[in-house]
MMTF fields as JSON, N, C-alpha, C and O atoms, coordinates in Angstrom:
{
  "mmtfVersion": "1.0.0",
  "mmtfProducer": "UNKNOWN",
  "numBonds": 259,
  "numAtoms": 260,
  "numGroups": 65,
  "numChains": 1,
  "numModels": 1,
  "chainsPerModel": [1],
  "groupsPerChain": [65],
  "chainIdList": ["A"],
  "bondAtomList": [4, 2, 8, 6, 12, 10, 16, 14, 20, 18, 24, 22, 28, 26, 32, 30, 36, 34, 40, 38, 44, 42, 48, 46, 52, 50, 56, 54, 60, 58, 64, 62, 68, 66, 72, 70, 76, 74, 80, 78, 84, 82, 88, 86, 92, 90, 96, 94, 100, 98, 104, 102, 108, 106, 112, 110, 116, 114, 120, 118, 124, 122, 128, 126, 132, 130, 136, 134, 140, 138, 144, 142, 148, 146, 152, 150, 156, 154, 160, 158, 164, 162, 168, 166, 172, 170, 176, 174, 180, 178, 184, 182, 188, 186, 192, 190, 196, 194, 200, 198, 204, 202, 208, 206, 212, 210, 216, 214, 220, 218, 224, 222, 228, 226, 232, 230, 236, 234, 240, 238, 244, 242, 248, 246, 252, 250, 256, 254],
  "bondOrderList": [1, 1, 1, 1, 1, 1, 1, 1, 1, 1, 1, 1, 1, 1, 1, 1, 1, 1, 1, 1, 1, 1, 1, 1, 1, 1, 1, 1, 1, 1, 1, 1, 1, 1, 1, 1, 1, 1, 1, 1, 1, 1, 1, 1, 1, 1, 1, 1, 1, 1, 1, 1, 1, 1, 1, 1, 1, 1, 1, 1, 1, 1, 1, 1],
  "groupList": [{"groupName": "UNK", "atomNameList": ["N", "CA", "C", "O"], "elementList": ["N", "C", "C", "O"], "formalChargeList": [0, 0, 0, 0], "bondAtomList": [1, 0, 2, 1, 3, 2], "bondOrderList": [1, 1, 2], "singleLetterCode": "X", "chemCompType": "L-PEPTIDE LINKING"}],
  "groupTypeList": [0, 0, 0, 0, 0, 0, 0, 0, 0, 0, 0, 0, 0, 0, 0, 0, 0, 0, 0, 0, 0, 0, 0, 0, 0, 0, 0, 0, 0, 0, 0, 0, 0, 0, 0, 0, 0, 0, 0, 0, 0, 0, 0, 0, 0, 0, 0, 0, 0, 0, 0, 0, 0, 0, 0, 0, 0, 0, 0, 0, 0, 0, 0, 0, 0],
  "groupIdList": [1, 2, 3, 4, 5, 6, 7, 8, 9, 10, 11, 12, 13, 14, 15, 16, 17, 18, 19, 20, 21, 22, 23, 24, 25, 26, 27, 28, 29, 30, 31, 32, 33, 34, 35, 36, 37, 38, 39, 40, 41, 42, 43, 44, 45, 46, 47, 48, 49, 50, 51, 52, 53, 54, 55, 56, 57, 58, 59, 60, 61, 62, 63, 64, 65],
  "secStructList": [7, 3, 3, 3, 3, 3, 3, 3, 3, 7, 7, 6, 6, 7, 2, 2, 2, 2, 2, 2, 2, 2, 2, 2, 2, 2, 2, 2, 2, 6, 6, 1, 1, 7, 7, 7, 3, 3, 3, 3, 7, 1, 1, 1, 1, 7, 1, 3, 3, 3, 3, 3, 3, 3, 3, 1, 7, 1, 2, 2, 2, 2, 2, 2, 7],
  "xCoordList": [0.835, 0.0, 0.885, 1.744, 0.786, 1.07, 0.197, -1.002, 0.802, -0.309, 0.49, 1.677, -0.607, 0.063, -0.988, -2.035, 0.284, -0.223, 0.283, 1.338, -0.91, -0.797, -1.16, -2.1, -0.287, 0.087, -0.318, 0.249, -1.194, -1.576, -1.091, -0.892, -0.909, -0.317, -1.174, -0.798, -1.974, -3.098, -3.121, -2.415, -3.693, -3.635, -4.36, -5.533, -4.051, -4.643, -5.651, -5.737, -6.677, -8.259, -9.353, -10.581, -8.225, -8.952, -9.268, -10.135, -8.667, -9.082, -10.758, -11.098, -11.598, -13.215, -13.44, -13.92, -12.825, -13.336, -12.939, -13.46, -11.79, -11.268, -11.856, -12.115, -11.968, -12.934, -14.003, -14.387, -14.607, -15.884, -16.201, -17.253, -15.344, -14.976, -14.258, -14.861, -13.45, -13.198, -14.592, -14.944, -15.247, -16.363, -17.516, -18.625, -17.475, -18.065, -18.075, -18.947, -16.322, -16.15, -15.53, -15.207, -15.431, -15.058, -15.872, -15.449, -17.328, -18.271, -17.951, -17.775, -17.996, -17.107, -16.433, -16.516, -14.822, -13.814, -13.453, -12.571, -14.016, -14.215, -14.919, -15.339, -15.063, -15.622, -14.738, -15.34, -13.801, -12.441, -11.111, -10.13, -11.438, -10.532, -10.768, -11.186, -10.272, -10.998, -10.34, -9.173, -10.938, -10.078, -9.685, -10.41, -7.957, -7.498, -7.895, -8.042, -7.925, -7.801, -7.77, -7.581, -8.137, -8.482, -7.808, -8.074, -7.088, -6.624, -6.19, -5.599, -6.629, -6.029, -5.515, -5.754, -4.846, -2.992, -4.005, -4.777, -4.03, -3.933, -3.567, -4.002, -1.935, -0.858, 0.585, 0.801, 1.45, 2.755, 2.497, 1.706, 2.908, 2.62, 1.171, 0.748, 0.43, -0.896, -1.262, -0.378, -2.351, -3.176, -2.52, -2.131, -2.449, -2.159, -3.34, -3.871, -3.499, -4.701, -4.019, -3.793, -3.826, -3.245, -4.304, -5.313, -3.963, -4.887, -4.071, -2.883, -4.906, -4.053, -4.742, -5.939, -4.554, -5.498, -4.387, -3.395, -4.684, -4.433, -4.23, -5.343, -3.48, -3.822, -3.278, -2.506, -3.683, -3.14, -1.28, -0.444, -1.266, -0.331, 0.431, -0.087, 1.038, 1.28, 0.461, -0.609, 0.38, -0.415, -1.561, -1.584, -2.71, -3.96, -3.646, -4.773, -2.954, -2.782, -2.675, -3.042, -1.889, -1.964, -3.261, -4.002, -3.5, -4.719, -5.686, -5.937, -6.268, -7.095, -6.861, -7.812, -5.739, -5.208, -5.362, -5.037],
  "yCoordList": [-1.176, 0.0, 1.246, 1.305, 2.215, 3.876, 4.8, 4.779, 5.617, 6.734, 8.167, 8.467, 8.952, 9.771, 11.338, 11.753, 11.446, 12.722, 14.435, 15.054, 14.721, 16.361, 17.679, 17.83, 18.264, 20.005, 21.165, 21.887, 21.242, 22.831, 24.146, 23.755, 25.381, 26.065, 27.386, 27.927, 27.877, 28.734, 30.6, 30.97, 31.301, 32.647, 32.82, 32.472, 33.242, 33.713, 33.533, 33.727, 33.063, 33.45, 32.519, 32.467, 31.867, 31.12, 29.478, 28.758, 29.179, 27.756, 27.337, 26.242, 28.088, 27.565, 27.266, 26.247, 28.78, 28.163, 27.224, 26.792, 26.68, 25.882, 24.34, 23.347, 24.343, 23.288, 23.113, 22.015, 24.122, 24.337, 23.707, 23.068, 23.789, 23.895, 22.128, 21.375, 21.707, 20.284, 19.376, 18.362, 19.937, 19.216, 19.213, 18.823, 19.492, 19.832, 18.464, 17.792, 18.58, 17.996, 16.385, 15.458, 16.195, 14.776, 13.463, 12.312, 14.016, 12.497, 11.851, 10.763, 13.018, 12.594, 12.113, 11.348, 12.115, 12.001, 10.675, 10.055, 10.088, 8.753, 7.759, 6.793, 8.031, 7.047, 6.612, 5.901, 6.519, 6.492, 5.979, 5.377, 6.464, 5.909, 6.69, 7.806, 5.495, 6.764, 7.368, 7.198, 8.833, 9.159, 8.863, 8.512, 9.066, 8.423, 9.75, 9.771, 10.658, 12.073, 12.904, 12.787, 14.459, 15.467, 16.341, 16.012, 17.258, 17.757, 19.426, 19.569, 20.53, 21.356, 22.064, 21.788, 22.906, 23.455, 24.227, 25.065, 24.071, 25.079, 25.53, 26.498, 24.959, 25.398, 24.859, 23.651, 25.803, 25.414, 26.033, 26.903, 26.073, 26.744, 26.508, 25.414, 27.552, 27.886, 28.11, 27.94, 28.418, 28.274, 26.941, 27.208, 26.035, 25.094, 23.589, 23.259, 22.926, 21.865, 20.266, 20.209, 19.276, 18.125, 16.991, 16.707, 16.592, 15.191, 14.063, 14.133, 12.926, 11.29, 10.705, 10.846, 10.102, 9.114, 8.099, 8.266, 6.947, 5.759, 4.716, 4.679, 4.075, 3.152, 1.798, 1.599, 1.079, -0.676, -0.492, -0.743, 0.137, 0.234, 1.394, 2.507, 1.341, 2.672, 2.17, 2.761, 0.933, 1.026, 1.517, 2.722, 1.056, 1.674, 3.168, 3.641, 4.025, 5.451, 6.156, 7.265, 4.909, 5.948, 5.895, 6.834, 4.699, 4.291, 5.342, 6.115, 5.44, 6.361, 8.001, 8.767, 8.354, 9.913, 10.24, 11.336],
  "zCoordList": [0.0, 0.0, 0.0, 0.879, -0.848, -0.717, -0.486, -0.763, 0.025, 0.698, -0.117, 0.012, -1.014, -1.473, -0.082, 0.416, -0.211, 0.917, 0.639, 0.779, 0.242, -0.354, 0.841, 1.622, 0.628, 1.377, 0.812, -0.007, 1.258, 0.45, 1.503, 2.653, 1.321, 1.944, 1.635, 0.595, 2.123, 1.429, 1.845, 2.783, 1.321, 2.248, 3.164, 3.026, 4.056, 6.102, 5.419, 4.207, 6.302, 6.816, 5.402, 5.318, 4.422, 3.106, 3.767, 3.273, 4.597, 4.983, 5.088, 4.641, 5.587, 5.604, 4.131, 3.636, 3.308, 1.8, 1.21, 0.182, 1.858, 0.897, 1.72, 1.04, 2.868, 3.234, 2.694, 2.29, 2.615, 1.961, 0.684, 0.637, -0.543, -1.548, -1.576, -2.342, -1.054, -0.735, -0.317, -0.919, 0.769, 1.4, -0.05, 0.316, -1.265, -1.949, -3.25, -3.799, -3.32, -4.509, -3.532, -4.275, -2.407, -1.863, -2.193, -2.303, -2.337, -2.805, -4.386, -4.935, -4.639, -6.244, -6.386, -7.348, -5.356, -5.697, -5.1, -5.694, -3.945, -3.225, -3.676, -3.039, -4.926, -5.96, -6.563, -7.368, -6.759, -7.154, -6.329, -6.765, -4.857, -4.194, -2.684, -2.374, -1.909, -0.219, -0.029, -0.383, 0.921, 1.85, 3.061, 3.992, 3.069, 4.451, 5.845, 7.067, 4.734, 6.311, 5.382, 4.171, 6.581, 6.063, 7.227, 8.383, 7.04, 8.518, 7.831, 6.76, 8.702, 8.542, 10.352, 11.527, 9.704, 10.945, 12.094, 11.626, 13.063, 14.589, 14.979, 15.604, 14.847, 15.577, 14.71, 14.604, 14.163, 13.494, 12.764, 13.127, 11.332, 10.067, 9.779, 9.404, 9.961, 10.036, 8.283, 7.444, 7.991, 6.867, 5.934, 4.797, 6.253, 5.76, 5.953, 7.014, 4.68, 4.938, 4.102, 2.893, 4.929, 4.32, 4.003, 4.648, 3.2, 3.136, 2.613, 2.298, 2.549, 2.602, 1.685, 1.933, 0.719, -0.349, -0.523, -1.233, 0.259, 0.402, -1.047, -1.571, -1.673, -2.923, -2.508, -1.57, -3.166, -3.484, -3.346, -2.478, -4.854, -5.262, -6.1, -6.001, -6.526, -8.083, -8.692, -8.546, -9.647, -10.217, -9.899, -10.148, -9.378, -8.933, -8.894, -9.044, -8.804, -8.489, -9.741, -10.126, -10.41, -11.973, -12.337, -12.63, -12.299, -12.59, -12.397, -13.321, -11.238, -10.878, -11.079, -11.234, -11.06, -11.257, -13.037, -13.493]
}
């Protein structure tokens, strides 16, 4: 199993929208493959939001991407 895990790094005070905007397009996109997590920053480098999408393998990842 690989876990490809993406960093977004966004401007002050944009994180709701961009939750917003994620929480939007996620049913779509878990048709395809789950999500492992959804996490955005509190504390450390702030306006920042990570997530985890879990695969089989590479293959399956190309696959699906």
């Amino acid at each position: 199993m690989i876990h490809e895990i993406r960093t977004y790094d966004l401007k002050p005070r944009s994180v709701p929208e961009f939750e917003k905007r994620a929480g939007e397009m996620i049913e779509g996109r878990v048709k395809y493959s789950p999500l492992g997590g959804f996490w955005s920053t509190e504390v450390g480098p702030l306006n920042q939001v990570v997530h985890i999408w879990p695969y089989e393998d590479l293959n399956a990842r190309t696959d699906i991407r």
